[in-house]
C-alpha positions as CSV (number, residue, x, y, z in Angstrom):
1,X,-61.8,-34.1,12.7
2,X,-60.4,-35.4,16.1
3,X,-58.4,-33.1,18.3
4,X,-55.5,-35.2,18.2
5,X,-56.1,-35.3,14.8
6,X,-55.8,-31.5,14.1
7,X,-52.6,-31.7,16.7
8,X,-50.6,-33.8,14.6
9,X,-51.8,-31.8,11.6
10,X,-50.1,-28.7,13.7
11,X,-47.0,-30.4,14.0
12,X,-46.9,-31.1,10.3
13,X,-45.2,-28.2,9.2
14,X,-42.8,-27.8,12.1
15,X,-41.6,-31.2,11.6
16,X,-41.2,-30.7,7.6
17,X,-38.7,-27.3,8.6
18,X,-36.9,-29.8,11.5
19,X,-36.4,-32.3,8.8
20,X,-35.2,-30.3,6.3
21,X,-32.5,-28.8,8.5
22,X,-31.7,-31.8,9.7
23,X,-30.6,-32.7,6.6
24,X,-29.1,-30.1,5.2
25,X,-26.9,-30.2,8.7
26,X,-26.0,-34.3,8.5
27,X,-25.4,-33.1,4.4
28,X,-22.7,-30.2,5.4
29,X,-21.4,-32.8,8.7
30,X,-20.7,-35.3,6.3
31,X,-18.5,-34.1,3.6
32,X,-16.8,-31.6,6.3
33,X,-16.3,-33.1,9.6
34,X,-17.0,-37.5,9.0
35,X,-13.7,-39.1,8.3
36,X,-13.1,-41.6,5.7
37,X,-13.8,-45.0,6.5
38,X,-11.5,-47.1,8.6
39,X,-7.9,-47.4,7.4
40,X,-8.3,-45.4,4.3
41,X,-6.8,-41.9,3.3
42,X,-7.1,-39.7,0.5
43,X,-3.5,-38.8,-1.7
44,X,-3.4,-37.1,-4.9
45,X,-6.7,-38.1,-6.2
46,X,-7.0,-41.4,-5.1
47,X,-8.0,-43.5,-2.0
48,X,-5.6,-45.4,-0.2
49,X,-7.4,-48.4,1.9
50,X,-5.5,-51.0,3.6
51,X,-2.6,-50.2,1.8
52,X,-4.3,-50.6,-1.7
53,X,-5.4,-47.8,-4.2
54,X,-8.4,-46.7,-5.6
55,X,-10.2,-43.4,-7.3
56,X,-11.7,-40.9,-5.1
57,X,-15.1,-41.7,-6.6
58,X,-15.4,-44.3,-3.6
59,X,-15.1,-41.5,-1.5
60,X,-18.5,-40.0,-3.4
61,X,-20.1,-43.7,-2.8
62,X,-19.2,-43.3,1.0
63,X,-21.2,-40.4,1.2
64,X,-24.0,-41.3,0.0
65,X,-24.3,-44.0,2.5
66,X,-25.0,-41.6,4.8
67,X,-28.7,-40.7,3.2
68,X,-29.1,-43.7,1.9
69,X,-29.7,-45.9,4.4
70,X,-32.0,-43.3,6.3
71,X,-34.5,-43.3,3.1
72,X,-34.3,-46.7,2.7
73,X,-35.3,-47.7,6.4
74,X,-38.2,-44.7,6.2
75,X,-39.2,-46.9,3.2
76,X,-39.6,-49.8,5.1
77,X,-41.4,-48.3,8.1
78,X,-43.8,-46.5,5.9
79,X,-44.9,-50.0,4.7
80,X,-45.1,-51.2,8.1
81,X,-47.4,-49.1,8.8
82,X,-49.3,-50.1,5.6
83,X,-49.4,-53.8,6.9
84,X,-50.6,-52.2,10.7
85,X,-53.9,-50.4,8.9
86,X,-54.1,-53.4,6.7
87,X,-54.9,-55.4,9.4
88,X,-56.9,-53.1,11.3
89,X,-59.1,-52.4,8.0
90,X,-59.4,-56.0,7.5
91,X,-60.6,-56.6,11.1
92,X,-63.3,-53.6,11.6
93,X,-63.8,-52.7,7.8
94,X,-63.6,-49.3,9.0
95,X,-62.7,-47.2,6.1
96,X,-60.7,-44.9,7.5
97,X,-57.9,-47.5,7.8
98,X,-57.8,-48.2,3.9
99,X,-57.4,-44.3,3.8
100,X,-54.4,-44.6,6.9
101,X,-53.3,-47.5,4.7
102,X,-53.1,-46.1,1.3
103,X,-51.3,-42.9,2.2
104,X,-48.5,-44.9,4.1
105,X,-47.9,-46.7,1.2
106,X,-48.0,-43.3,-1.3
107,X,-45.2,-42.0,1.2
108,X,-42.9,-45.3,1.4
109,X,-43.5,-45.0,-2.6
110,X,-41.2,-41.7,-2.1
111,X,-38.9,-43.2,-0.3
112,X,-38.5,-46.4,-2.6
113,X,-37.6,-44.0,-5.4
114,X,-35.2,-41.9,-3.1
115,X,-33.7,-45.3,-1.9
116,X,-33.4,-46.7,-5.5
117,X,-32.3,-43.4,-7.3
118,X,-29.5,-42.9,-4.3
119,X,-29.1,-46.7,-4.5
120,X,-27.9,-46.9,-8.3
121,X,-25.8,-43.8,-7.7
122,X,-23.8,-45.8,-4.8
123,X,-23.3,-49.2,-7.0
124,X,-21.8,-47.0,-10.0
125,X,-19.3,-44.9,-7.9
126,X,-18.8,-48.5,-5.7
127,X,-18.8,-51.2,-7.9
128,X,-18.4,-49.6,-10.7
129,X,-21.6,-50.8,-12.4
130,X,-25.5,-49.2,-12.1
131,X,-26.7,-52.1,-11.7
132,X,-26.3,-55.7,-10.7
133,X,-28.5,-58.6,-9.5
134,X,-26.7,-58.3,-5.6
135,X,-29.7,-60.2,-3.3
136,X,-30.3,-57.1,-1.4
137,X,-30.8,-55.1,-4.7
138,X,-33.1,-57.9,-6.4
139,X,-35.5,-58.2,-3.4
140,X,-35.5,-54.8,-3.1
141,X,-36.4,-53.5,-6.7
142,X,-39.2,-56.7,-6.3
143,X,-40.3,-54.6,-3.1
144,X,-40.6,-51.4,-5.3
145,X,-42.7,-53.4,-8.5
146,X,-45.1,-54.7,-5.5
147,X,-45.5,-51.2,-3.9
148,X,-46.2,-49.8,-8.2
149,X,-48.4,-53.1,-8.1
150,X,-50.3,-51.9,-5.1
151,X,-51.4,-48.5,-7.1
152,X,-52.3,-50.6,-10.3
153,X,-54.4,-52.8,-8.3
154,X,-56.3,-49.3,-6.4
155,X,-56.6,-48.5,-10.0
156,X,-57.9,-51.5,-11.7
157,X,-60.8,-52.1,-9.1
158,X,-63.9,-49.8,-9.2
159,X,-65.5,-51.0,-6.3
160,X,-64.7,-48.9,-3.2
161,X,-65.2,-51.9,-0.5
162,X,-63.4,-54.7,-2.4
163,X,-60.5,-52.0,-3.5
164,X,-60.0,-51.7,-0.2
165,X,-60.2,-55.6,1.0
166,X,-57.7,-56.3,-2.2
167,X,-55.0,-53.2,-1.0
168,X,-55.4,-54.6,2.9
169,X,-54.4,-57.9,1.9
170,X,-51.6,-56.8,-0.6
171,X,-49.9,-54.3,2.0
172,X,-49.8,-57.2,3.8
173,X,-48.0,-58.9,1.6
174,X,-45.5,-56.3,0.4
175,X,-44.7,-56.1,3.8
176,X,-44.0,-59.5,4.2
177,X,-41.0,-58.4,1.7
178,X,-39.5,-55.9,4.0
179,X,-37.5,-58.7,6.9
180,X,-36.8,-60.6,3.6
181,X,-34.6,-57.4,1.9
182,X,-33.2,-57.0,5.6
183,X,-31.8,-59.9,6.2
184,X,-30.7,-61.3,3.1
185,X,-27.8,-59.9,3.3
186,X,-27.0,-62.2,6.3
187,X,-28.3,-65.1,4.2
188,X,-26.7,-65.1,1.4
189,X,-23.2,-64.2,0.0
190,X,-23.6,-60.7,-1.3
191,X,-21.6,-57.5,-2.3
192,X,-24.1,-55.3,-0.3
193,X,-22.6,-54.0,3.2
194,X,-24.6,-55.4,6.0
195,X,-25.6,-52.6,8.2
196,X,-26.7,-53.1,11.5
197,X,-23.9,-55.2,13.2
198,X,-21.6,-55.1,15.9
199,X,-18.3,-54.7,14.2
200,X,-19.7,-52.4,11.9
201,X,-16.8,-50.1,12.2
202,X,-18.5,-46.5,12.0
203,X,-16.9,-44.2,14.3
204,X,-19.5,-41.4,16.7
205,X,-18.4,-38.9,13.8
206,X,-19.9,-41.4,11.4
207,X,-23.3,-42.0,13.7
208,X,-23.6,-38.3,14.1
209,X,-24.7,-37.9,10.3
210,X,-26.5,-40.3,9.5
211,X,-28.8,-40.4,12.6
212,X,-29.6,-37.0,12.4
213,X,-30.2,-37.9,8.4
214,X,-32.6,-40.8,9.7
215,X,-34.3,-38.6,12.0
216,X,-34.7,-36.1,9.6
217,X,-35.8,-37.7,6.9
218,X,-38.3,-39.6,9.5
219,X,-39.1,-36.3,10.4
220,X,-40.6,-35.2,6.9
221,X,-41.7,-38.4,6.0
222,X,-44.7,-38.2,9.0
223,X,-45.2,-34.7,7.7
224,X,-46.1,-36.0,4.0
225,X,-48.0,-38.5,5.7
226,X,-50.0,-35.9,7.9
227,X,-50.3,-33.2,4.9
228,X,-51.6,-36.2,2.3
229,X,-54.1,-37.5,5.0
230,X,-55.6,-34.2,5.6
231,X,-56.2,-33.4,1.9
232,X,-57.9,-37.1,1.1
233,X,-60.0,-36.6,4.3
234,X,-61.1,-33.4,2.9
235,X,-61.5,-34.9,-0.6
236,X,-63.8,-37.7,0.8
237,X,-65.8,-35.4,2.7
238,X,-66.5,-33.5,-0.3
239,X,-67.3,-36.1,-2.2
240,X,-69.6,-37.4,0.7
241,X,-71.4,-34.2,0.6
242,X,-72.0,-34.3,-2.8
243,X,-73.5,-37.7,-2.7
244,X,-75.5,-36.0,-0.2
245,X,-76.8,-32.8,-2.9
246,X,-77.3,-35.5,-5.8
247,X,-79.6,-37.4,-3.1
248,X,-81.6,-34.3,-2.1
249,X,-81.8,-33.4,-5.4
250,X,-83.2,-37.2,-6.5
């Protein structure tokens, strides 16, 4: 193992604690310090927003912006990086990118869940439904069956060289998903907020959280990443050593 190998796998733990406090700070900032979105205020159990009133529930869904749109964007950077040692796999056949490769996608796996799981919780306190065919939804639940596709295809095909070419290509292709569930929402008429924009409206108490949510969750997602690749690239030396004993043993 490489010395900046083992460096990284130093950091691994350090950057799980950072994360996690991270968190738990944007998680206390949030429902202490942010302020309700603009023009709203909270009387007597409900929320009044441009002059219009509505439950307090929407102040739940507001929330849960804040650590929703970090997981989902970890999600999506995760399966870059699946694409990235895709490519490289598919241009060296090195082996060790398939590994790179397959764990990314294991840990943007995590994150679809998180994002999906936070995602349903946000469309029944906001729109009052758990689910709807929205755009951004649609493409985005076809993102996670490609990503559970990915792991049936690993599955379904024994042989260790064309596993590999077959995952390369289709991390490819999931990935080709990911600019498609960004921007849809700027392509088509949908109920989803469009984040990312100029006139977004978030205030710096607003930022504050949900940086420090994206960095944190960035934060552990690298040290999953680091802590998985260290145990498969133990597991596949062992297994190369074994290989060895049953050949001495032949």
């Amino acid at each position: 193992m490489s010395t900046k190998s083992n460096a990284f796998n130093t950091l691994a733990l350090p950057l799980l604690i950072i994360g996690g406090a991270l968190i738990i700070f944007a998680f206390v900032f949030t429902f202490t310090v942010t302020p309700l979105v603009a023009g709203a205020a909270a009387t007597s159990g409900f929320l009044e927003i441009d002059g219009q009133y509505v439950t307090n529930k929407l102040l739940l869904s507001q929330k849960i912006f804040y650590f929703h749109m970090p997981v989902a964007i970890v999600s999506m950077l995760a399966l870059l990086f699946t694409a990235i040692y895709g490519i490289l796999f598919l241009k060296t056949r090195n082996s060790k990118y398939d590994i790179y490769s397959h764990t990314a996608t294991e840990i943007s796996l995590v994150f679809v869940l998180m994002t999906m799981v936070s995602g349903l919780a946000w469309t029944r306190y906001d729109w009052g439904v758990w689910w709807t065919w929205d755009p951004r939804l649609t493409t985005y639940f076809i993102l996670m069956l490609m990503v559970f596709g990915y792991f049936i295809l690993r599955t379904a095909v024994s042989d260790p060289e064309r596993r590999a070419v077959y995952s390369a290509v289709f991390g490819i292709i999931i990935f080709i998903n990911v600019p498609i569930c960004f921007m849809v929402t700027r392509l088509i008429p949908s109920t989803h907020p469009v984040v990312f924009r100029t006139d977004s409206g978030l205030s710096p108490l607003m930022l504050i959280p949900l940086f420090l949510a994206m960095i944190g969750f960035g934060c552990i997602a690298f040290a999953l990443y680091r802590q998985r690749l260290r145990t498969r690239q133990m597991d596949e030396r062992v297994n190369a050593l074994k290989l060895r004993l049953d050949d001495l043993r032949g």
